[in-house]
C-alpha angles and dihedrals in degrees: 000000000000124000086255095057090055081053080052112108123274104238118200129190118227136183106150100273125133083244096053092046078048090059101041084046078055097043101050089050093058088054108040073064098050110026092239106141124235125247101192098195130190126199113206141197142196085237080062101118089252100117145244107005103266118254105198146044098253091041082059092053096049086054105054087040089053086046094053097052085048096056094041089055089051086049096044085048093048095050099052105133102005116123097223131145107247084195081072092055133104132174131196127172117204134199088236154111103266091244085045095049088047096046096051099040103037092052089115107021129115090249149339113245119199140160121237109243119232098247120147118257094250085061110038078056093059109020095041119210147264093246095044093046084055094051093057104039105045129082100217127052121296121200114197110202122213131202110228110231098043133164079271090070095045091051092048087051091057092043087050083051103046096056120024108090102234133104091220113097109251116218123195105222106203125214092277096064095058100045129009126250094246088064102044126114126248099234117196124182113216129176104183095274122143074236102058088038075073101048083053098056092049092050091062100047083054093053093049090047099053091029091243126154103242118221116211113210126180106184112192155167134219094262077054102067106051136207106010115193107246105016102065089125090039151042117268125233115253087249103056080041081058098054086037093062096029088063082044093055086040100056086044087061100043090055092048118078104231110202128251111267093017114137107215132174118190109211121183118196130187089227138110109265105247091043091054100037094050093051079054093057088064097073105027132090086219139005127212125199144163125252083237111142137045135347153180112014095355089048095052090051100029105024132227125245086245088045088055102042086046093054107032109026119110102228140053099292125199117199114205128206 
């Protein structure tokens, strides 16, 4: 990603949910930081409750006329409070699925920006979602925005309660409630892939931008690591693994120009890469991570790392191509 790609639009998508107004809020204040304007798009759909299909010229007109003013008052509500330049601001309305309207008009932005919808576990796993469809399938960064409290946390306070054997009422308490947001790290999760090189890079603009540390994990296992001196015939020890992906991670951060004022902290863990990383999103303001893994028909019934983290992380999560 070149400097003139972090100067690219911000384009949001945006259809009226709690989840879309989440990731304009998101959006706006990006760019109130870095001066990128703001495309608010909406994909729509004859399905889209507007009535009877128009059947004339004039009756179109009415309706994307009706369609705008409708995307500019979920834009007005979203942006109550936020100190951001309207000037900054486009909207554009599409006869298209939402994925389709993205695809096509984020091409070139900066980003993608989407809110995670507030599907079950269950589902997210087997229907797949707007915002992890669009992970796999763009070619520029896609940040999926999630609202904190969500129907995750209800349903961990009744599995706590069910079956710890107390009277007392058992409450999860999510990251938010043991450090604020503001002081919370940028974690991005690298492997040594020209993929997650980029991630990396975009990690660290973030963490310029919002003034975070970043925190740098490469969470591993043993076929991860190659070829290791001495056990070619054998399976290494987790501790030699260790030294073996801590000079990896070394080596990653000696090739990669930090820049100048950036708090970074490089972390190594004997642990698969979604499980880790999830556990990551717990404690950090933002996670970063790279599109490696499957895709297409294997990804929908077995799940990449990038599909997992998307659906099931606890922070606001990029995925980087």
């Amino acid at each position: 990603m070149t400097t003139q790609q972090f100067d690219a639009d911000i384009v949001v998508g945006v259809d009226g949910s709690d989840e879309s107004f989440a990731a304009l809020k998101w959006a706006m204040r990006e760019a109130a930081l870095t001066g990128q304007t703001i495309n608010a798009v909406f994909g729509w759909t004859q399905s889209w409750d507007m009535g009877s299909e128009p059947d004339s010229e004039e009756a179109w007109a009415q309706m994307r006329h009706d369609i705008a003013t409708q995307l500019r008052q979920w834009v007005d509500k979203a942006s109550e409070g936020i100190d951001f330049d309207p000037e900054h601001l486009k909207l554009t309305s599409v006869k298209a699925s939402s994925t389709s309207a993205l695809l096509q008009i984020g091409k070139d932005s900066q980003q993608i920006v989407v809110g995670r919808r507030s599907l079950g576990r269950v589902a997210r796993w087997f229907m797949g979602s707007l915002s992890a469809s669009l992970a796999e399938e763009a070619e520029v960064p896609v940040t999926v925005v999630r609202i904190a409290g969500s129907e995750d946390e209800t349903v961990t306070d009744d599995i706590a309660n069910a079956l710890t054997p107390v009277e007392e009422k058992v409450h999860y308490v999510p990251s938010e409630g043991v450090v604020e947001e503001s002081r919370r790290p940028i974690v991005v999760g690298v492997d040594g892939s020209e993929t997650s090189k980029r991630a990396l890079k975009f990690a660290m603009h973030e963490a310029q931008v919002h003034d975070s540390p970043l925190h740098v994990l490469f969470c591993w296992q043993l076929r991860d690591l190659g070829h290791i001196e001495g056990y070619e015939n054998s399976v290494a020890p987790i501790e030699v693994g260790q030294r073996r992906a801590e000079e990896l991670l070394n080596a990653l951060m000696s090739d990669t120009a930090v820049p100048e004022g950036l708090a970074v902290q490089t972390h190594a863990f004997h642990i698969p890469a979604s499980k880790g990383l999830i556990a990551a999103s717990r404690y950090a303001s933002h996670l970063v991570v790279g599109s490696r893994g499957l895709s297409g028909l294997d990804a929908h019934f077995l799940g990449s790392v990038s599909r997992q983290i998307v659906n099931f992380a606890e922070s606001t999560v990029t995925v980087v191509h």
